[in-house]
C-alpha positions as CSV (number, residue, x, y, z in Angstrom):
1,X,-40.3,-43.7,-50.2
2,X,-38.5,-45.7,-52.6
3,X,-35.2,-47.5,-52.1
4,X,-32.3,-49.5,-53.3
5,X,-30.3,-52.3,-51.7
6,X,-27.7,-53.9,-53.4
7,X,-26.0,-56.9,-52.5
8,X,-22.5,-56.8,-53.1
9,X,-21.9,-60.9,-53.1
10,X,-24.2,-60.8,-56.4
11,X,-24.3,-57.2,-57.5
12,X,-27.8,-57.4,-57.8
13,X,-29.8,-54.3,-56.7
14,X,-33.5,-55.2,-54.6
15,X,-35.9,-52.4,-55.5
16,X,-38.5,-51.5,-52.4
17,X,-41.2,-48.9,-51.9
18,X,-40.9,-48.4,-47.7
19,X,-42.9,-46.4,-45.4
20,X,-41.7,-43.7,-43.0
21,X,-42.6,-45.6,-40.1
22,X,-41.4,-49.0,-41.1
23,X,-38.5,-50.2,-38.9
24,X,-34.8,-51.4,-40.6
25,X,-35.1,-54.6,-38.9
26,X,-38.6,-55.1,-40.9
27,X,-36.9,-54.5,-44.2
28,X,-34.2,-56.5,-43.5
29,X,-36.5,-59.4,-43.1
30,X,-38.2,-58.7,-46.1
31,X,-35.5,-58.9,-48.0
32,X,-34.0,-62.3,-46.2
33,X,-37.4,-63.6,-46.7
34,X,-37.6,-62.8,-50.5
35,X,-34.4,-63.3,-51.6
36,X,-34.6,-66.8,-49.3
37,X,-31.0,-66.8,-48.4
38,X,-29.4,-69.6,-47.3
39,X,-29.2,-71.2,-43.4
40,X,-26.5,-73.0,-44.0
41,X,-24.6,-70.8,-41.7
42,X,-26.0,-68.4,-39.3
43,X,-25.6,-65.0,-40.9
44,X,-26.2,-61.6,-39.4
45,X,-27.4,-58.9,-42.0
46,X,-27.3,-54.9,-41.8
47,X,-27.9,-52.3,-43.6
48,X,-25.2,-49.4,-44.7
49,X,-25.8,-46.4,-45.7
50,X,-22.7,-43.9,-46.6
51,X,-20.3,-46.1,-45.0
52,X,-22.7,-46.1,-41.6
53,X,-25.0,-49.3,-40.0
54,X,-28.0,-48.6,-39.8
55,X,-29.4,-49.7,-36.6
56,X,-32.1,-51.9,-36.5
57,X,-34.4,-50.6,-34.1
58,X,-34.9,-47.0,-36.3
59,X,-37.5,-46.3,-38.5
60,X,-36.9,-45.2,-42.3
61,X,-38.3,-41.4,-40.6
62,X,-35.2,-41.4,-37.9
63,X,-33.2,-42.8,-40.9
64,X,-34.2,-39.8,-42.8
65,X,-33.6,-37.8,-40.0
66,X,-30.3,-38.9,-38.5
67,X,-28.6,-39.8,-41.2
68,X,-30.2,-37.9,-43.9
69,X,-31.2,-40.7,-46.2
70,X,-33.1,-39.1,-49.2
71,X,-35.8,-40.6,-51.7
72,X,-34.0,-43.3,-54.6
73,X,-30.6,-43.5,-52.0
74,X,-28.9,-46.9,-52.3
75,X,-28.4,-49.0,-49.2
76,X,-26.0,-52.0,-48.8
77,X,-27.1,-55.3,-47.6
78,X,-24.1,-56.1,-45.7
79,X,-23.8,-59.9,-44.5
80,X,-21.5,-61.4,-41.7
81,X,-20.9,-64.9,-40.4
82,X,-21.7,-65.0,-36.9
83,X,-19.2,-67.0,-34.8
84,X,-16.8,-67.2,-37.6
């Protein structure tokens, strides 16, 4: 299944191909691994879909299933500071 995530510090959109049993929390690190953000601070990052986190222990099929994510939907890479 393909998907988008943009990030809305940068605007940039991250285009993935994901499979239906591959976890959020997988994908997140994916994307903090290849986008090699910074640890300057410690960060927590989710994923939002339709105004909705994802939770990170659901697969892309319970996403598809729960929350009715669809082939080409955009997700957003949401950040937080933790502590701060």
């Amino acid at each position: 299944m393909r998907l988008s995530v943009e990030d809305p510090r940068t605007g940039k959109l991250i285009k993935l191909e994901v499979k239906d049993n591959q976890l959020i929390r997988s994908i997140l690190d994916y994307i903090i691994k290849q986008k090699q953000f910074s640890n300057s601070e410690e960060r927590s990052y989710s994923l939002i879909f339709n105004n909705k986190e994802l939770p990170n222990s659901i697969t892309i099929k319970d996403a598809i299933h729960k929350f009715d994510l669809k082939e080409g939907d955009k997700l957003i890479l949401w950040t937080r500071v933790i502590g701060g």
